[in-house]
C-alpha positions as CSV (number, residue, x, y, z in Angstrom):
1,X,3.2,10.0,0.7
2,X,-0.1,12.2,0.5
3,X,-0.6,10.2,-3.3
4,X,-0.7,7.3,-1.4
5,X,-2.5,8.0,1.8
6,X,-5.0,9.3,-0.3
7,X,-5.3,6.1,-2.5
8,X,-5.6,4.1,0.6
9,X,-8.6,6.5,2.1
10,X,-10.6,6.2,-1.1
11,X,-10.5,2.2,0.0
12,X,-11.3,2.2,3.8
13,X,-12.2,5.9,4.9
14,X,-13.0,4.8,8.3
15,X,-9.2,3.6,8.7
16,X,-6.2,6.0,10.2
17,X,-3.6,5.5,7.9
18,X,-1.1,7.2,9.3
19,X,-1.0,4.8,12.1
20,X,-2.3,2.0,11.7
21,X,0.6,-0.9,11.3
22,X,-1.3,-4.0,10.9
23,X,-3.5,-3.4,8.1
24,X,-2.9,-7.0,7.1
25,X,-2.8,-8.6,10.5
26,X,-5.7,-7.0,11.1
27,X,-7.2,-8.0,8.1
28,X,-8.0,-4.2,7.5
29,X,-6.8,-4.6,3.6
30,X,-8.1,-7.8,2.0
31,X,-6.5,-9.2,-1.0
32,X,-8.8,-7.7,-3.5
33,X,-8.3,-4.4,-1.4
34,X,-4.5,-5.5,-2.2
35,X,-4.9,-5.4,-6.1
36,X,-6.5,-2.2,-6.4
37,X,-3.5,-0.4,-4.2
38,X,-1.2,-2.8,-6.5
39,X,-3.1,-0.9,-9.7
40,X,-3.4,2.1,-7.9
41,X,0.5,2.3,-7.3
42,X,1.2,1.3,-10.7
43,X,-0.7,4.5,-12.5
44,X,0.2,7.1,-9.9
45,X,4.0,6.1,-9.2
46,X,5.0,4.3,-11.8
47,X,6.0,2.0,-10.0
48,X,5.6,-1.8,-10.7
49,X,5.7,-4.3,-7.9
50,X,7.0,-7.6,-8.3
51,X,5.2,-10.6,-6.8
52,X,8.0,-11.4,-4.9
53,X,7.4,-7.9,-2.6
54,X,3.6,-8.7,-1.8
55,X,4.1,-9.8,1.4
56,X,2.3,-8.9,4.4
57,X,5.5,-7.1,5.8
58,X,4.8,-4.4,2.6
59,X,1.4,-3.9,2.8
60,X,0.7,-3.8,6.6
61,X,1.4,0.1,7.1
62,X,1.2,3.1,4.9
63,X,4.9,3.9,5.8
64,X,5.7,0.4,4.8
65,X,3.7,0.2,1.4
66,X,5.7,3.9,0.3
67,X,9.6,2.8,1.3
68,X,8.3,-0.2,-1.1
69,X,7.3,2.3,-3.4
70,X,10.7,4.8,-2.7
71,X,13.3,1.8,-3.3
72,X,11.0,0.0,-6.2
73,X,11.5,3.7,-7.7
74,X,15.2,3.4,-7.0
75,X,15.5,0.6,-9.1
C-alpha cells in the first residue's frame, strides 16, 4: 500500500490519500491523472488492469485502487 500511496502523492501532493474516498466524484483524479496511475501500477505491481475494471468504483479511493491491485495479482 505505501508503493501506491506514494504513486498517488507524486500526482496530487495536496491530496490525503489515505482518506479521501471520492477521488473521482470529486474529480480529484482526472482521466489523464487515471493513465499515469494505470502505467504506474503496471511497472511497480505488475499488475495489468483490464478496461473492463476502470470504473469510477476502482479508482475513487486508495483502498479501493490496491484490493484492485491485490485480486488483479490473484489472478
Amino acid at each position: 500500500m505505501d508503493e501506491l500511496l506514494e504513486i498517488l502523492t507524486d500526482l496530487h501532493p495536496d491530496v490525503d490519500f489515505e482518506t479521501c474516498d471520492t477521488l473521482i466524484d470529486d474529480k480529484i483524479l482526472d482521466s489523464f491523472d487515471i493513465v499515469s496511475i494505470i502505467a504506474e501500477i503496471n511497472d511497480v505491481f505488475d499488475v495489468v488492469i483490464p478496461a473492463e475494471e476502470i470504473i469510477p468504483e476502482n479508482f475513487n479511493s486508495a483502498e479501493a485502487l490496491y484490493d484492485l491491485i491485490e485480486r488483479l495479482g490473484d489472478e
